[in-house]
MIDO-439576 format. One record per atom (N, C-alpha, C): atom name; residue number from 1; residue in one letter; x, y, z. Coordinates in steps of 0.1 Angstrom, whole numbers, plus 5000, padded with zeros to 4 digits. Each point is the difference from the previous one (the first is absolute). Example, Ala and Ser with C-alpha at 12.3 -4.5 7.8 and 13.67 -1.06 7.14 Angstrom:
! MIDO-439576
PT  site  pos  code     X     Y     Z
PT     N    1     a  5132  4943  5078
PT    CA    1     a  4991  5012  5000
PT     C    1     a  5009  5012  5000
PT     N    2     s  4996  5011  4993
PT    CA    2     s  5009  5011  5000
PT     C    2     s  4992  5011  5008
This chain:
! MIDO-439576
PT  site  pos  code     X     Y     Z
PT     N    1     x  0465  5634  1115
PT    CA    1     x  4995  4989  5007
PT     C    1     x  5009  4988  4999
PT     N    2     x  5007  4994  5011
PT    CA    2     x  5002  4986  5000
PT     C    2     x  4996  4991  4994
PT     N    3     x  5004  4987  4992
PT    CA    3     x  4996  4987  4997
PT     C    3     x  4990  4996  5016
PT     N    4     x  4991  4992  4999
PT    CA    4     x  4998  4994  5007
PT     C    4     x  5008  4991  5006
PT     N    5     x  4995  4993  5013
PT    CA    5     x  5015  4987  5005
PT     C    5     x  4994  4990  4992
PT     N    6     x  5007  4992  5006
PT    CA    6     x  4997  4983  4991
PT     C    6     x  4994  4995  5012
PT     N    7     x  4992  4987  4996
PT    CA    7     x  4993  4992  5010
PT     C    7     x  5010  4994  5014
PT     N    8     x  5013  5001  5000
PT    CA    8     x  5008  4995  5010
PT     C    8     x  4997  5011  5007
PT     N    9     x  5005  5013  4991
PT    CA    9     x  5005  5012  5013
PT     C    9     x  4987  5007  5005
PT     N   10     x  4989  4992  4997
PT    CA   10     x  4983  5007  5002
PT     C   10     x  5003  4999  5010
PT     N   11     x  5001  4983  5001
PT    CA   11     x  4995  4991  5014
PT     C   11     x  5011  5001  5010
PT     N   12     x  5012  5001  4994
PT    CA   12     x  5009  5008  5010
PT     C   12     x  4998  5013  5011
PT     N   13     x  4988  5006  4992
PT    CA   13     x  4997  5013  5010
PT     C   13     x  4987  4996  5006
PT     N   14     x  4995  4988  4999
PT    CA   14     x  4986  4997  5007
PT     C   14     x  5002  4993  5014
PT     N   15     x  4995  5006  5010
PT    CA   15     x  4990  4992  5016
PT     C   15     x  4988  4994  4995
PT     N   16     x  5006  4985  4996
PT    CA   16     x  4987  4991  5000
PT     C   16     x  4993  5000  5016
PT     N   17     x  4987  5007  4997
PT    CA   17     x  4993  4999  5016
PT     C   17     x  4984  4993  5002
PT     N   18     x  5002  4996  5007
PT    CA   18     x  4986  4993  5011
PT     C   18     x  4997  5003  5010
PT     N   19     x  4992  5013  4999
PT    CA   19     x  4993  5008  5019
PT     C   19     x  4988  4996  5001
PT     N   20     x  4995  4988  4999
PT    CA   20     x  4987  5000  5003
PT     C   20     x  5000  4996  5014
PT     N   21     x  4990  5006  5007
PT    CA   21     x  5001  4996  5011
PT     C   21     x  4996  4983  5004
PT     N   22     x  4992  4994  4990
PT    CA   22     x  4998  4986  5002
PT     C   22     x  5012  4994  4998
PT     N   23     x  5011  5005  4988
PT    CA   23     x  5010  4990  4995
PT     C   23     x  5006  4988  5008
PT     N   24     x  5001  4988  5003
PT    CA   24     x  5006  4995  5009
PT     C   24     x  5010  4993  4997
PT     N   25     x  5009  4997  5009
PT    CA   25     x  5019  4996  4996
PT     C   25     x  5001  4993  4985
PT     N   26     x  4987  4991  4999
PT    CA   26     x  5000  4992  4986
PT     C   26     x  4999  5009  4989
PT     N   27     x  4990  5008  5003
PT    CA   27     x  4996  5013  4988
PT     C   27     x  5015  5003  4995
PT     N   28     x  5011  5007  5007
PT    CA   28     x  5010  5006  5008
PT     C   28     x  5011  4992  4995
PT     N   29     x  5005  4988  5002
PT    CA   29     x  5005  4989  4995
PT     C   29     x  4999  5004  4982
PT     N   30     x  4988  4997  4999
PT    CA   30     x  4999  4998  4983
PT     C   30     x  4999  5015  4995
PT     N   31     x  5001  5012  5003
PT    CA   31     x  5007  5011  4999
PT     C   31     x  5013  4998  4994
PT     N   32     x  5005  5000  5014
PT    CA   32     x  5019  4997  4997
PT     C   32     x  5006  4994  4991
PT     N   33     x  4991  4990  4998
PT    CA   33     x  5002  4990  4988
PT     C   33     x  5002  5006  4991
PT     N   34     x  4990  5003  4992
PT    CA   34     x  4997  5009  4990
PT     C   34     x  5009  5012  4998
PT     N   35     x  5006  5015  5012
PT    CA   35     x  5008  5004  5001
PT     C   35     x  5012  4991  4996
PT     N   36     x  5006  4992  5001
PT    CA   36     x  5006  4995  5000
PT     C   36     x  5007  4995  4982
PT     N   37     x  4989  4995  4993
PT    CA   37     x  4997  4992  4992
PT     C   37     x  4999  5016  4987
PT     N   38     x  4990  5009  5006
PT    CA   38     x  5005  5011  4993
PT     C   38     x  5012  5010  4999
PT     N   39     x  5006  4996  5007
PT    CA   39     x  5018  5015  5001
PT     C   39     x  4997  5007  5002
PT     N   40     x  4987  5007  5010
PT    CA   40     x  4994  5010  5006
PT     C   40     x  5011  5005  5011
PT     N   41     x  5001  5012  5007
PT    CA   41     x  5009  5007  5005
PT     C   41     x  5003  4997  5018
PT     N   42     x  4985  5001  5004
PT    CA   42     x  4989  4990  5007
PT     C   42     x  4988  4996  5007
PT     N   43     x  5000  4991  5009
PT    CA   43     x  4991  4997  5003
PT     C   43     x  4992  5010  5014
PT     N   44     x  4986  5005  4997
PT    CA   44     x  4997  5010  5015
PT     C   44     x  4988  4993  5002
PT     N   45     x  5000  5002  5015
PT    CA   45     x  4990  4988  5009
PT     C   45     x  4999  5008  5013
PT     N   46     x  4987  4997  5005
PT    CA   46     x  4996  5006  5009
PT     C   46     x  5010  4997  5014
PT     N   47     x  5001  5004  5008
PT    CA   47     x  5013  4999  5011
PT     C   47     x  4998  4988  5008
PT     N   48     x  4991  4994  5002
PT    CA   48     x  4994  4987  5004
PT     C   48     x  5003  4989  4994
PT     N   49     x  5001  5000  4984
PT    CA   49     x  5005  4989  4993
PT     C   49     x  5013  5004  4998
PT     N   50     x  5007  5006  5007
PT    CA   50     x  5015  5002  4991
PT     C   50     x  5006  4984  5000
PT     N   51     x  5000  4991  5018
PT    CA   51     x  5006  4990  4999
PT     C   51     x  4998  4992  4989
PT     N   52     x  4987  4998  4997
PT    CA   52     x  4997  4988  4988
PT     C   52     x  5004  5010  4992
PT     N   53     x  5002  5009  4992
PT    CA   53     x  5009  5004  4992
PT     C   53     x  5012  4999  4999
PT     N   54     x  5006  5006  5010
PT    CA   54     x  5019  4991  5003
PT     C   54     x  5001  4989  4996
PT     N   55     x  4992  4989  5004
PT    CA   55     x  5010  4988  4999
PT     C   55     x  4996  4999  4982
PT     N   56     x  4992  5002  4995
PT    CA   56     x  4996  4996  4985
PT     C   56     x  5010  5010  4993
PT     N   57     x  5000  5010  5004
PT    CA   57     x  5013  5009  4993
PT     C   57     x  5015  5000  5004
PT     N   58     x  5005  4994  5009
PT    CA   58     x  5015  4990  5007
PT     C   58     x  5000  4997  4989
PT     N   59     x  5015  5008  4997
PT    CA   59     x  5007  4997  4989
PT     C   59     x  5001  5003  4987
PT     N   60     x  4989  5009  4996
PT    CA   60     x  4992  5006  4989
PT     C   60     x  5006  5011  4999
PT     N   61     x  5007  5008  4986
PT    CA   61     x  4999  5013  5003
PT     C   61     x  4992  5011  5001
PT     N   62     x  4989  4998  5001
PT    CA   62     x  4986  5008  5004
PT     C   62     x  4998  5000  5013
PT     N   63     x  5001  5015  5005
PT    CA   63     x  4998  5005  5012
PT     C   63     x  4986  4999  5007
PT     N   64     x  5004  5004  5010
PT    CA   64     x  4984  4996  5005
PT     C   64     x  4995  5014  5010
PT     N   65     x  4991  5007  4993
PT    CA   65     x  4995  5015  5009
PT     C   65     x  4982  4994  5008
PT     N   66     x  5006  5012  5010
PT    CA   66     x  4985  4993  5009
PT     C   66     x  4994  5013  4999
PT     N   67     x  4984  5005  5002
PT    CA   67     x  4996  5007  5006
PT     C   67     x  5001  5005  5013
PT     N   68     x  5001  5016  5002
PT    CA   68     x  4995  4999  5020
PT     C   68     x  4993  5015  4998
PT     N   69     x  4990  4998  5010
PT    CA   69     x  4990  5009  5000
PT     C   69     x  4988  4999  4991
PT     N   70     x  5002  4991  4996
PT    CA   70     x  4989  4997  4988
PT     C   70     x  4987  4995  5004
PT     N   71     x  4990  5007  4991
PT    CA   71     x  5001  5009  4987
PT     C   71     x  4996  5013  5004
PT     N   72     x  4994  5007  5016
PT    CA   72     x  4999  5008  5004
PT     C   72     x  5007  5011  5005
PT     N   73     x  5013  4995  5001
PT    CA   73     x  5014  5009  5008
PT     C   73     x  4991  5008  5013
PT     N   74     x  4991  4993  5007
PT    CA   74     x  4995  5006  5014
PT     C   74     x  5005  4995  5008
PT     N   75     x  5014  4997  5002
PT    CA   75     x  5003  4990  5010
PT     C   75     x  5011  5011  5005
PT     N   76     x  5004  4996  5014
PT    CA   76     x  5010  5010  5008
PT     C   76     x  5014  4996  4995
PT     N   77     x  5008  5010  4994
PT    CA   77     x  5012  4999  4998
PT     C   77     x  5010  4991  5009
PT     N   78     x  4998  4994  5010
PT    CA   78     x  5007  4990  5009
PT     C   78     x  4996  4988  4998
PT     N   79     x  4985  5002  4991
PT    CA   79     x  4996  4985  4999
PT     C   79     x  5004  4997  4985
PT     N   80     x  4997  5009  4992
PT    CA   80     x  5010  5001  4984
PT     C   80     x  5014  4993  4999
PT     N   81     x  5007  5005  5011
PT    CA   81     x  5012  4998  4999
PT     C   81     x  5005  4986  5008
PT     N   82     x  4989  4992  5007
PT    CA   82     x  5002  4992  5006
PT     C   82     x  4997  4984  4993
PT     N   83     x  4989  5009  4991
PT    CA   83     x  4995  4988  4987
PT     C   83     x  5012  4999  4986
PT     N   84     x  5006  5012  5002
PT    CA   84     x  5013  4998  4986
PT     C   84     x  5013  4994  5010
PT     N   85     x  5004  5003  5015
PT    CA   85     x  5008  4987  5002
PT     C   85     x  4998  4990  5002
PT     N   86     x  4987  4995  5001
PT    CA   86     x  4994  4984  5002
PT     C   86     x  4999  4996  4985
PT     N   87     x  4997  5004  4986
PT    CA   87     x  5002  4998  4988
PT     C   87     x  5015  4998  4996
PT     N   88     x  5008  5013  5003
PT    CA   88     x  5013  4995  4995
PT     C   88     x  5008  4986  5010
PT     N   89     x  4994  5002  5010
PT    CA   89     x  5004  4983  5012
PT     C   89     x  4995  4988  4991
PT     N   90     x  4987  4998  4992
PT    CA   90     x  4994  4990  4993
PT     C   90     x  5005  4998  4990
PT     N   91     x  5008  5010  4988
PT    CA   91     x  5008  5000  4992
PT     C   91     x  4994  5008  4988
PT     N   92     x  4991  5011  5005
PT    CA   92     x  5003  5013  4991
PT     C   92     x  5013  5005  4996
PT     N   93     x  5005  5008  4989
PT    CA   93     x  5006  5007  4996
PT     C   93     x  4996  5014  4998
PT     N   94     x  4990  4997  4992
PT    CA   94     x  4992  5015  5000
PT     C   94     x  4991  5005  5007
PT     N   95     x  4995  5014  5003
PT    CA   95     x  4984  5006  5009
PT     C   95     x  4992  5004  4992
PT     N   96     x  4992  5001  5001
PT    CA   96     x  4991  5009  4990
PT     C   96     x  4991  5003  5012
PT     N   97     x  5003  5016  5005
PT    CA   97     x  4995  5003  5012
PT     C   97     x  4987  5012  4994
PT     N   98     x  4989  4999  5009
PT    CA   98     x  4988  5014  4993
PT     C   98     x  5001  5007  5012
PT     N   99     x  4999  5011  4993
PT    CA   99     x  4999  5012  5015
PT     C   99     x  4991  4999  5000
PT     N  100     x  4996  5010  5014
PT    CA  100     x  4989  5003  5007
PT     C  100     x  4996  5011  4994
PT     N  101     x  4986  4999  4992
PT    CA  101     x  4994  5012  4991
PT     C  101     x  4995  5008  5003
PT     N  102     x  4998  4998  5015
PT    CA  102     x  4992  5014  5005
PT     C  102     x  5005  5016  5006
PT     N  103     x  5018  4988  5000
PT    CA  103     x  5008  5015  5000
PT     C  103     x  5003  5003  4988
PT     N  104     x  5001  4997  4987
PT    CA  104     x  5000  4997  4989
PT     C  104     x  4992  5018  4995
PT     N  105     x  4986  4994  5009
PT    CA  105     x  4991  5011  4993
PT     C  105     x  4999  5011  5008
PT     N  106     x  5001  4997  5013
PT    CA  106     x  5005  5014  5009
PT     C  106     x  5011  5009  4997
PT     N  107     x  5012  4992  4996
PT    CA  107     x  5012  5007  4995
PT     C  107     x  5010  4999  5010
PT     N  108     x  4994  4988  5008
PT    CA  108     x  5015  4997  5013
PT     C  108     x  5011  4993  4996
PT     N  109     x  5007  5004  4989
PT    CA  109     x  5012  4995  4997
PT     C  109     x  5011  4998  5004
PT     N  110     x  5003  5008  5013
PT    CA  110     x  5006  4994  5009
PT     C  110     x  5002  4986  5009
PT     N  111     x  4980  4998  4998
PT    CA  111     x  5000  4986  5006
PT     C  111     x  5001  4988  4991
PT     N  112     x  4993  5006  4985
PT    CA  112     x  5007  4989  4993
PT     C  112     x  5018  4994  4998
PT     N  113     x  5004  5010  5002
PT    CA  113     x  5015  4997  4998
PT     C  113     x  5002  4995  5012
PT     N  114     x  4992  5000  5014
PT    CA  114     x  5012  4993  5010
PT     C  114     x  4996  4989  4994
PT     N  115     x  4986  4992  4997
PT    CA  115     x  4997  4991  5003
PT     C  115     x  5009  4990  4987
PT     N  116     x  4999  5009  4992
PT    CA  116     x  5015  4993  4991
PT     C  116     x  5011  4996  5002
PT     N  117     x  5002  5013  5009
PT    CA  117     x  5018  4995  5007
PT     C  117     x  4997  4991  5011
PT     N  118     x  4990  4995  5006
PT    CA  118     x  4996  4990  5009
PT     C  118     x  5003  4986  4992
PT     N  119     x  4993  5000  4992
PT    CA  119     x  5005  4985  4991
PT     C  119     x  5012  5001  4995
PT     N  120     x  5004  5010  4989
PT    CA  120     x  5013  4999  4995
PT     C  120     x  5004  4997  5011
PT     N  121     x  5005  5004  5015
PT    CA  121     x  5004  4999  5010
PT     C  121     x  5006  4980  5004
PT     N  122     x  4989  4998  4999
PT    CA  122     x  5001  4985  5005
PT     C  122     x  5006  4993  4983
PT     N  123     x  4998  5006  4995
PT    CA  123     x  5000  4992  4984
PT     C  123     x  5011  5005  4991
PT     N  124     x  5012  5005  5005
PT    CA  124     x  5017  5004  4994
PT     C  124     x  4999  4993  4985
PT     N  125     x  5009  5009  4990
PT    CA  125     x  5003  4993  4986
PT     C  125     x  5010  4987  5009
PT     N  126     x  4999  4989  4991
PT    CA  126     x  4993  5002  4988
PT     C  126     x  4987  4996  4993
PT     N  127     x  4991  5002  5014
PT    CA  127     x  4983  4995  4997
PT     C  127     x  4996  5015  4994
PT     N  128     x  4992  4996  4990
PT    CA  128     x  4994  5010  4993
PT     C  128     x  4984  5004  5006
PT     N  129     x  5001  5013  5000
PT    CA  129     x  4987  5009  5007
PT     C  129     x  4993  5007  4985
PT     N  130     x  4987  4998  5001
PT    CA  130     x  4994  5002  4995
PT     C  130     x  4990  5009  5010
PT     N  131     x  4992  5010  4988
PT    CA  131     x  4993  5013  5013
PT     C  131     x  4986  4998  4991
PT     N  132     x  4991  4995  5000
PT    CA  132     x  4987  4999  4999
PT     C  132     x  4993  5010  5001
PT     N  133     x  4998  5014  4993
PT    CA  133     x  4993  5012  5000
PT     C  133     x  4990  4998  4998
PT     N  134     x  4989  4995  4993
PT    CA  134     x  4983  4997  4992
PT     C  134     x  5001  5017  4996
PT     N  135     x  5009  5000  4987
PT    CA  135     x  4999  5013  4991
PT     C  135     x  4986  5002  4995
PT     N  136     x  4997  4991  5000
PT    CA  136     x  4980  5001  4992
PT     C  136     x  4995  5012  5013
PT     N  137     x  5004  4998  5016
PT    CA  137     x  4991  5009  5004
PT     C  137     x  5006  5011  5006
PT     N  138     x  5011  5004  4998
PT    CA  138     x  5007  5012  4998
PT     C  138     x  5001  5013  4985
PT     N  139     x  4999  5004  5006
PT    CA  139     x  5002  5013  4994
PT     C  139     x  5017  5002  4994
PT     N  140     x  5002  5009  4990
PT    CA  140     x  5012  5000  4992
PT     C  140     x  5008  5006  5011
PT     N  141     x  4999  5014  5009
PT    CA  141     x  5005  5001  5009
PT     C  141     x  5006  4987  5012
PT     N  142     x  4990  4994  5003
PT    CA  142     x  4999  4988  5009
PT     C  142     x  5010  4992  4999
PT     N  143     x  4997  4993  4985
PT    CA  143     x  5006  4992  4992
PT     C  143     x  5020  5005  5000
PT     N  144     x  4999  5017  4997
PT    CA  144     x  5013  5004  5005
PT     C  144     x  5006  4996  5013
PT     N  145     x  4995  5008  5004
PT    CA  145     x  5001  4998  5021
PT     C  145     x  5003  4980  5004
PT     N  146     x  4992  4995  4993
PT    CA  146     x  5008  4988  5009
PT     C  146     x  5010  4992  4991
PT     N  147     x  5000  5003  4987
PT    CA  147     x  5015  4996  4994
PT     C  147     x  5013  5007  5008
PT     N  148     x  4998  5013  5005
PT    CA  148     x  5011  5007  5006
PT     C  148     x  5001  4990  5013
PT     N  149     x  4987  4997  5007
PT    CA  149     x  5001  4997  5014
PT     C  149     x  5008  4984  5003
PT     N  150     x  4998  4994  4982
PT    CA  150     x  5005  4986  5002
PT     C  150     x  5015  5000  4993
PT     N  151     x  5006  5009  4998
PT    CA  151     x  5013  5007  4996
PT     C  151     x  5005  4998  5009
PT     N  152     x  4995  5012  5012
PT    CA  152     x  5007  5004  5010
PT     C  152     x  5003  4986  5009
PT     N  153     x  4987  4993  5003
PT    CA  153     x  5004  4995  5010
PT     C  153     x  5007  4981  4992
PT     N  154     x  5005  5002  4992
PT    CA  154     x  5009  4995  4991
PT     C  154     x  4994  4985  4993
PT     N  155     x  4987  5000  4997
PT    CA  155     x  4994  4993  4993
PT     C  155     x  5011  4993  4987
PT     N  156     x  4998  4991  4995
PT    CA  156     x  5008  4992  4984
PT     C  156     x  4985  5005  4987
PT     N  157     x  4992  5002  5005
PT    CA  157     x  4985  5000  4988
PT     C  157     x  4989  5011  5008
PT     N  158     x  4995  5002  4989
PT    CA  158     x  4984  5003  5004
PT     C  158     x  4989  4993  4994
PT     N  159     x  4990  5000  4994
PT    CA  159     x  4995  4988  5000
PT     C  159     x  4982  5005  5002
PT     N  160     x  4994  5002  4991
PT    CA  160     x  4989  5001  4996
PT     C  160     x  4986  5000  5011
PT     N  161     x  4999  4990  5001
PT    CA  161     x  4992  4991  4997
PT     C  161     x  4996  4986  5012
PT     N  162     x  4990  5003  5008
PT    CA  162     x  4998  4986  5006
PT     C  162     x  4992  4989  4992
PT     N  163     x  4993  5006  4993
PT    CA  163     x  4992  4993  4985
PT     C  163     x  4986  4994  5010
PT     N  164     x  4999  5005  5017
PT    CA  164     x  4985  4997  5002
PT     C  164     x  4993  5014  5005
PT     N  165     x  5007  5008  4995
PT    CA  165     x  4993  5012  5005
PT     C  165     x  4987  5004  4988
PT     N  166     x  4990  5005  5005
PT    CA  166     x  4986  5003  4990
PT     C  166     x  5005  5010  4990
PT     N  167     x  5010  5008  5006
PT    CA  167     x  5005  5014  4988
PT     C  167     x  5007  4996  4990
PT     N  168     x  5003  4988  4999
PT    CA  168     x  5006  4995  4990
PT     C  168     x  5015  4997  5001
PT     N  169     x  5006  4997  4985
PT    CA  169     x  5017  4995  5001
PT     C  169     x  5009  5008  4995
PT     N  170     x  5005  4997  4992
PT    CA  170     x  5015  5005  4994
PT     C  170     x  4993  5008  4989
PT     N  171     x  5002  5012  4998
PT    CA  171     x  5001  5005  4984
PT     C  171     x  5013  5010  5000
PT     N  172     x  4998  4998  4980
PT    CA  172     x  5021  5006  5000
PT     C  172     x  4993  5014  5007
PT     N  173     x  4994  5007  4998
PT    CA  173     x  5007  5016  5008
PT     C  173     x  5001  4996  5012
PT     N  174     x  4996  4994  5009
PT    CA  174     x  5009  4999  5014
PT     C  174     x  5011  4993  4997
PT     N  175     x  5008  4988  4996
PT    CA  175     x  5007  4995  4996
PT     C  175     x  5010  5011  4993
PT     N  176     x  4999  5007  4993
PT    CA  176     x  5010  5014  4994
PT     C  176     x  4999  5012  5013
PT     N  177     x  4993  5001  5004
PT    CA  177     x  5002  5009  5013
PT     C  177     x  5010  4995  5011
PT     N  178     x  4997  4988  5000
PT    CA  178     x  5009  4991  5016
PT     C  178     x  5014  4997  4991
PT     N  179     x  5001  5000  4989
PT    CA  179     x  5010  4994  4992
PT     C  179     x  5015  5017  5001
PT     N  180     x  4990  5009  4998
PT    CA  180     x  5007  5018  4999
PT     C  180     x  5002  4997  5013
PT     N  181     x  4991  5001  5009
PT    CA  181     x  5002  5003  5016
PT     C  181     x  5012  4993  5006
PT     N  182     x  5001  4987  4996
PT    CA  182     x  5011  4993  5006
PT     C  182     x  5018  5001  4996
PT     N  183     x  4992  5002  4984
PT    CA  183     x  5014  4997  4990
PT     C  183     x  5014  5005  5007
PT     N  184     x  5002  5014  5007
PT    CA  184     x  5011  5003  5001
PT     C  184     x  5006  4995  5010
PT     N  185     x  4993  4993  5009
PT    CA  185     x  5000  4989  5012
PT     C  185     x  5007  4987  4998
PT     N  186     x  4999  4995  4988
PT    CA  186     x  5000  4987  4993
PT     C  186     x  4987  4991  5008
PT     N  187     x  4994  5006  5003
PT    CA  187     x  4988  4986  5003
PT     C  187     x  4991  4996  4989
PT     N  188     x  4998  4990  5001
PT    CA  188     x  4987  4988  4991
PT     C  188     x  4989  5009  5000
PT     N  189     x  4991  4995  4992
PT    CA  189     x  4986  4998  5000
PT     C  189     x  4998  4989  4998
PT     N  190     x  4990  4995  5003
PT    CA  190     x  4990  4989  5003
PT     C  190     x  4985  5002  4990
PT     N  191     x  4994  4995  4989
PT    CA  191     x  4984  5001  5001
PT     C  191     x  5000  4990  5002
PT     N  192     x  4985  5000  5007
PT    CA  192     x  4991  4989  5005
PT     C  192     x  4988  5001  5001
PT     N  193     x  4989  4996  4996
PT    CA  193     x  4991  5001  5003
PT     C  193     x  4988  4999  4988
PT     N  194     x  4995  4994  4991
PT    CA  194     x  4992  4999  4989
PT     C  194     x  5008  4999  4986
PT     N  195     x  5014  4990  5002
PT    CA  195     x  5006  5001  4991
PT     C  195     x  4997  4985  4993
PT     N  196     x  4993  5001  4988
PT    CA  196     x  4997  4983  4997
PT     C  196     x  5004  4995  4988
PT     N  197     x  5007  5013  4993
PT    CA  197     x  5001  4994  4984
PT     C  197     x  5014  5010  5001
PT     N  198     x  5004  4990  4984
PT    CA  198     x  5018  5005  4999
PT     C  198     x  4998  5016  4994
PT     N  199     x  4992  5005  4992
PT    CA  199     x  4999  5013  4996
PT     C  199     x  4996  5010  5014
PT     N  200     x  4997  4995  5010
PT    CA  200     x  4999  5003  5013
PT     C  200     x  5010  5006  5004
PT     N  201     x  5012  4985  5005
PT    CA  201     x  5013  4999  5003
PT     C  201     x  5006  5010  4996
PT     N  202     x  5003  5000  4983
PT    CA  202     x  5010  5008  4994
PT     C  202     x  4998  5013  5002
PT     N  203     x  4988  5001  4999
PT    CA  203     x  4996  5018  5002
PT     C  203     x  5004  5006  5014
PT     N  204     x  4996  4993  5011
PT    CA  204     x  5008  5004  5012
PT     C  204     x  5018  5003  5003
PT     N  205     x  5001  4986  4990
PT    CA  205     x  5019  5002  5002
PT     C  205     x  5002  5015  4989
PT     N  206     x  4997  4999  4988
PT    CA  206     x  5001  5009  4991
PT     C  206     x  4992  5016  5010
PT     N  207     x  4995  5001  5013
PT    CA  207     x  4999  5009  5005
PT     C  207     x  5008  5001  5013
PT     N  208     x  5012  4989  5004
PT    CA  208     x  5006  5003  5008
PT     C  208     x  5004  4988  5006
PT     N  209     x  4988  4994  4996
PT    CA  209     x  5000  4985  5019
PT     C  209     x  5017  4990  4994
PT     N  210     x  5004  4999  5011
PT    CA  210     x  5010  4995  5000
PT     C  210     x  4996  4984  5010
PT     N  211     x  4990  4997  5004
PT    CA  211     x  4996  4989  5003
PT     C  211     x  4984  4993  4998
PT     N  212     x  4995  4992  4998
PT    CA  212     x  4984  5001  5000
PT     C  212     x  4993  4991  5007
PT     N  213     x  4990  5001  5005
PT    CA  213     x  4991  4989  5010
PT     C  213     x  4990  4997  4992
PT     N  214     x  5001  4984  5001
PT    CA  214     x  4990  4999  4991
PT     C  214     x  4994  4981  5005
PT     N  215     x  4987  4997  4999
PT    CA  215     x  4993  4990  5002
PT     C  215     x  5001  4989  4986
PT     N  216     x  5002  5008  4988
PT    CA  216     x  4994  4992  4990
PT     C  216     x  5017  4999  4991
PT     N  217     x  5009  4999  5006
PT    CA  217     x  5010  5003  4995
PT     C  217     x  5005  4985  4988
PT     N  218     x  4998  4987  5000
PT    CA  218     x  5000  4994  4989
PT     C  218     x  4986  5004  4994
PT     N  219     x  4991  5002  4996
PT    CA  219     x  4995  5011  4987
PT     C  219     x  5005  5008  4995
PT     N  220     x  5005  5010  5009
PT    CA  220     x  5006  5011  4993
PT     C  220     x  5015  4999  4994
PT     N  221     x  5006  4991  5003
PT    CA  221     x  5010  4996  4996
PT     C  221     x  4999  4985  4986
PT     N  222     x  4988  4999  5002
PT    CA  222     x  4994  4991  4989
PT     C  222     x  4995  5007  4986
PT     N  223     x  4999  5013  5003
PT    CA  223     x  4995  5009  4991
PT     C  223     x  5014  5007  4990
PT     N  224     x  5013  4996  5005
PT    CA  224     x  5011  5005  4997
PT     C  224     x  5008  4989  4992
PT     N  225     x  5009  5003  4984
PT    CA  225     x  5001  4993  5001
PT     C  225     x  5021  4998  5006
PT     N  226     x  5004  4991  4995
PT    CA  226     x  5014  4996  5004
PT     C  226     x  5008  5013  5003
């Protein structure tokens, strides 16, 4: 087993995030801040507030990831991909895109992967793609099938977790499953989704995650020390 990281390199691998749907540019604003103030990796915001995120993050080395398709991934692949180049226009860097779960559960993985290569499409390195599975409601096969699907159609991560789905968030066995699945790939994992405390954190990275989403991220980094 690894040492743990230190409190820099925690928050190094954290998306300080604010998806509420109320949040508004001020909420958003004082996010960034905070991202900022912590050495978080960065800042994720709904695709609507990216601009009031830009200008508060101009100049910061903290990136700035938007959602698209969120939190349902029922949106048509043309409109997915239309919302990640209006984000990267506002001054996204990163996506954190959710498929569509109903091919998910049918097993039309063919359509999840266009709709991947639809975004990647408009969104070239070196903006980072993120693939939004909700492992909580997949099956281990499932959970297989769309790490391959977000491989292929050349995803940078995969990524847990929308953290408003009812089936729940991140736990390490999917996080160690998506972590095998991708490894020979070199892609990320991402958890997200019910992560509130640093014994949380660690246990996810210590199962794979090479990034984490998280709401409460000065606690959990307050629980750590130097």
């Amino acid at each position: 087993m690894s040492p743990p990281p230190s409190r820099a390199a925690l928050a190094a691998m954290i998306d300080h995030t604010l998806l509420a749907p109320e949040a508004s540019d001020r909420d958003v604003a004082t996010l960034c801040e905070e991202a900022v103030e912590l050495g978080v990796c960065a800042a994720c915001v709904s695709a609507a507030r990216v601009p009031a995120a830009a200008r508060v993050l101009a100049g910061s080395p903290v990136r700035l990831a938007a959602v698209v398709g969120f939190p349902s991934g029922a949106h048509l692949a043309a409109v997915k991909a239309d919302e990640a180049a209006r984000a990267l226009a506002d001054g996204a860097t990163e996506l954190d895109m959710v498929i569509d779960l109903a091919y998910a559960v049918v097993g039309d993985w063919a359509m999840i992967g266009e709709e991947i290569a639809a975004v990647r499409a408009v969104a070239p390195a070196p903006a980072v793609l993120k693939v939004i599975i909700e492992s909580a409601v997949l099956s281990e096969a499932q959970i297989d099938a769309a790490c391959a699907a977000s491989v292929q159609a050349g995803a940078d991560f995969v990524k847990t977790s929308t953290g408003f789905h009812p089936a729940g968030g991140a736990s390490e066995a999917a996080v160690a499953r998506m972590a095998a699945g991708v490894a020979d790939a070199g892609l990320g994992v991402k958890a997200s989704g019910g992560i509130r405390t640093a014994a949380q954190a660690l246990a996810m990275i210590e199962a794979g995650a090479s990034r984490l989403g998280m709401s409460r991220s000065a606690q959990v980094l307050g629980e750590l020390s130097a």
